[in-house]
C-alpha positions in Angstrom: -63.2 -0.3 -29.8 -61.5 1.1 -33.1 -60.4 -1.4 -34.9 -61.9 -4.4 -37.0 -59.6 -7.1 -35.5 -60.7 -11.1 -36.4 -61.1 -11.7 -32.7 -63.8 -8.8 -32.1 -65.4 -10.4 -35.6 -65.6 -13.7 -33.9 -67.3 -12.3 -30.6 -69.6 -9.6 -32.4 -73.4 -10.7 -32.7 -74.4 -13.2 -35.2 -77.8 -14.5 -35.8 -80.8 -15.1 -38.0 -82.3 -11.6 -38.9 -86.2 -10.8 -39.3 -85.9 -11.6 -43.0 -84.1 -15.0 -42.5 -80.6 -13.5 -43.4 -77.3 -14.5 -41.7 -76.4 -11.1 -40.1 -73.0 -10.0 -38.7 -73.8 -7.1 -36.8 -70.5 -4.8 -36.0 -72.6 -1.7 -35.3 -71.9 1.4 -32.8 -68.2 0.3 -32.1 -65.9 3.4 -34.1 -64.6 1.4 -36.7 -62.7 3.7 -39.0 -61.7 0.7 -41.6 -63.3 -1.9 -43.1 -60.4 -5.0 -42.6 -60.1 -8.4 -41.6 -63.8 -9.8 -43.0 -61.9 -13.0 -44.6 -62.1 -14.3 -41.3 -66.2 -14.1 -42.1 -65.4 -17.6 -44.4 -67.8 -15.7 -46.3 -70.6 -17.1 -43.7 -72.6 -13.8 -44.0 -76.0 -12.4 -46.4 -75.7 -9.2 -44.3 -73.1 -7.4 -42.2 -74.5 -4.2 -40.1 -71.4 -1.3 -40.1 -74.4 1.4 -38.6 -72.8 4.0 -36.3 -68.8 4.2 -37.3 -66.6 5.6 -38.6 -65.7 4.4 -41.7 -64.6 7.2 -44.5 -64.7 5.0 -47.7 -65.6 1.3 -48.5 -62.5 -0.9 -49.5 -60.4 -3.5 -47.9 -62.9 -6.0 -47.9 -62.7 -9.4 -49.8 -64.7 -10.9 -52.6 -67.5 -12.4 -50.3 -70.3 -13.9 -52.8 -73.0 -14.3 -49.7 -72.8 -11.2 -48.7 -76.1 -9.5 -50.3 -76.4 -6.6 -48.0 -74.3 -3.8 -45.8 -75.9 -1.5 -43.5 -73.4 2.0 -43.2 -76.1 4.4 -42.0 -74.3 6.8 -39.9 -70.7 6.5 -41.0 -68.4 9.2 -42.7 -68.7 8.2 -46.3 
């Protein structure tokens, strides 16, 4: 993939994780930047960035839901 466009965050998996947090799950697709989550509507307690390629965490927006980020296996 590459890049964090609003239409691959509107078909990337969404549901109800095992601890009953709205996950966004955006893992294993070489995202180098974090861009475009205001598109989220801040919908999100977890977003899952696991297996990319993202170098350093900015570019996202104030998103008062969000309580949790998975970025295991990333470049940070």
């Amino acid at each position: 993939m590459g890049r964090l466009t609003p239409e691959l965050i509107e078909v990337a998996p969404q549901y109800l994780n095992p601890v009953g947090q709205y996950e966004l799950c955006l893992r294993d697709l070489k995202i180098p930047v974090i861009e475009n989550l205001g598109v989220t509507l801040n919908q999100f307690d977890t977003i899952d960035f696991t297996n990319n390629d993202i170098r350093k965490l900015d570019g996202f927006p104030f998103l008062p839901k969000l309580k949790t980020m998975y970025l295991a296996n990333n470049h940070i």
